[in-house]
C-alpha positions in Angstrom: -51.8 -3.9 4.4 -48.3 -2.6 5.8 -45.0 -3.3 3.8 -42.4 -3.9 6.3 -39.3 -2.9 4.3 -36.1 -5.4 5.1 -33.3 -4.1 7.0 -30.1 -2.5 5.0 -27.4 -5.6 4.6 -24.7 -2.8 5.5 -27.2 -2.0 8.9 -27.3 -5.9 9.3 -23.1 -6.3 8.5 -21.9 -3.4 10.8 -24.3 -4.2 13.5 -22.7 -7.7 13.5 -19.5 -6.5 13.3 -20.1 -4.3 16.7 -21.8 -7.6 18.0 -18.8 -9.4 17.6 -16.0 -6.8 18.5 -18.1 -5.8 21.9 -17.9 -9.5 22.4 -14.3 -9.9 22.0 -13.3 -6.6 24.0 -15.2 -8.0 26.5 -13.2 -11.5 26.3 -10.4 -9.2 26.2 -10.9 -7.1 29.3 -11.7 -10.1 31.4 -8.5 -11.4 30.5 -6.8 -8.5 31.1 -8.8 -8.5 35.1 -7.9 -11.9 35.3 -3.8 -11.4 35.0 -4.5 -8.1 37.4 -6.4 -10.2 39.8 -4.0 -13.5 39.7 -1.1 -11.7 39.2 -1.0 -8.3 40.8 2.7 -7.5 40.4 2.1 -8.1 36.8 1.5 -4.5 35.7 3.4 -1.6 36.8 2.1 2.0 37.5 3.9 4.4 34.8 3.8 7.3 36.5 1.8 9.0 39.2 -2.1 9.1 38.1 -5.1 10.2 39.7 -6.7 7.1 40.0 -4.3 5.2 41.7 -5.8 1.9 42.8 -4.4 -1.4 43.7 -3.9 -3.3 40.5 -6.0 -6.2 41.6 -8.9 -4.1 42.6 -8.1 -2.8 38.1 -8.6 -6.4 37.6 -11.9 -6.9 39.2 -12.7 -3.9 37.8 -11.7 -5.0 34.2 -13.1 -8.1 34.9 -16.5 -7.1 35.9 -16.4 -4.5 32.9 -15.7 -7.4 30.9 -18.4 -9.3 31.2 -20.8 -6.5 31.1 -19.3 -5.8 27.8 -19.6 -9.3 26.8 -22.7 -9.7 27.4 -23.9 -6.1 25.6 -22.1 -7.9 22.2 -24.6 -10.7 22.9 -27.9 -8.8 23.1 -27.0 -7.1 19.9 -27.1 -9.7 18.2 -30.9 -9.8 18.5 -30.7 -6.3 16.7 -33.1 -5.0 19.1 -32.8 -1.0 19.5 -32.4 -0.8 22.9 -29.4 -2.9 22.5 -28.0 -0.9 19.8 -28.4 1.7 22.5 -26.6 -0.6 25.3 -24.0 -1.6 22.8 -23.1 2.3 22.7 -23.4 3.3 26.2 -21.2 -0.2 27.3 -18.4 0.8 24.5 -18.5 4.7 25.9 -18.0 2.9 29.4 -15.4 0.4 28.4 -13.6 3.9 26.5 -13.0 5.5 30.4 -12.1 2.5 31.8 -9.3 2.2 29.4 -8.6 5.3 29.3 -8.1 5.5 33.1 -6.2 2.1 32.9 -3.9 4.1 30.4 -1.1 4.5 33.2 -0.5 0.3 33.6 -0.8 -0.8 30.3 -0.8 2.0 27.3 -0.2 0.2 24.3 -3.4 -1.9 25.1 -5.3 0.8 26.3 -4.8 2.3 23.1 -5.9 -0.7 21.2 -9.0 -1.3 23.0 -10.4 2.5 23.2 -9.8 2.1 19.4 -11.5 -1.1 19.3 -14.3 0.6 21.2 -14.6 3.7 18.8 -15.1 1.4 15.8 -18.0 -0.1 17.7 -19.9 2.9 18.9 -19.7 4.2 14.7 -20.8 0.8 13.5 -23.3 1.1 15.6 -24.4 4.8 14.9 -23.1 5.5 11.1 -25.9 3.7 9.7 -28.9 5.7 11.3 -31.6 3.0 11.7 -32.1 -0.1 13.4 -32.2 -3.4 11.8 -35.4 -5.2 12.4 -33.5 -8.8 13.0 -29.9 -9.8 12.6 
């Protein structure tokens, strides 16, 4: 007979805590896209970047981005591995796009990379996967 040991509480806490925060920087890109895509002469290049494109193709981008993320917060809450692993890779993803969208929007680009880096620990400090959230 196997014992199946339970699943930490902080394993089970901080991978809801990533669900929920990949959820809401998902909400939060969206709604960033959304402003870019309705209202393109919302944001205003800073200076000259690299990746200079229109700011409504941004907000498709962001948009797009921000359902993928959205939807990454979702499946974690199954606590599945592999979406421990999506969760990651997503939040990595949603880092470069905020960091390339650094040059429209700073103060928020800073806020969501942060955002993002508290997910991908939560999501890594604990070292094992929960069997069930």
């Amino acid at each position: 007979m196997t014992t199946q040991s339970e699943p930490s509480g902080w394993a089970v806490g901080w991978t809801v805590y990533a669900a929920v925060m990949l959820m809401l920087v998902g909400f939060f890109h969206g709604f960033a896209g959304l402003v870019g895509v309705l209202e393109d002469d919302l944001y205003v290049l800073t200076a000259g970047y690299v990746l200079e494109f229109d700011v409504t193709t941004w907000g498709w981008i962001h948009v797009i981005s921000g359902v993928v993320v959205f939807l990454a917060g979702l499946a974690l809450l199954s606590g599945a591995t592999w979406a421990r692993i999506v969760g990651v890779t997503v939040a990595a993803l949603s880092t470069i796009v905020n960091f390339t969208w650094l040059p429209w929007y700073p103060l928020w680009s800073i806020i969501m990379i942060t955002a993002n880096a508290f997910v991908i620990w939560a999501l890594t400090a604990h070292g094992r996967a929960p069997d069930r959230v």
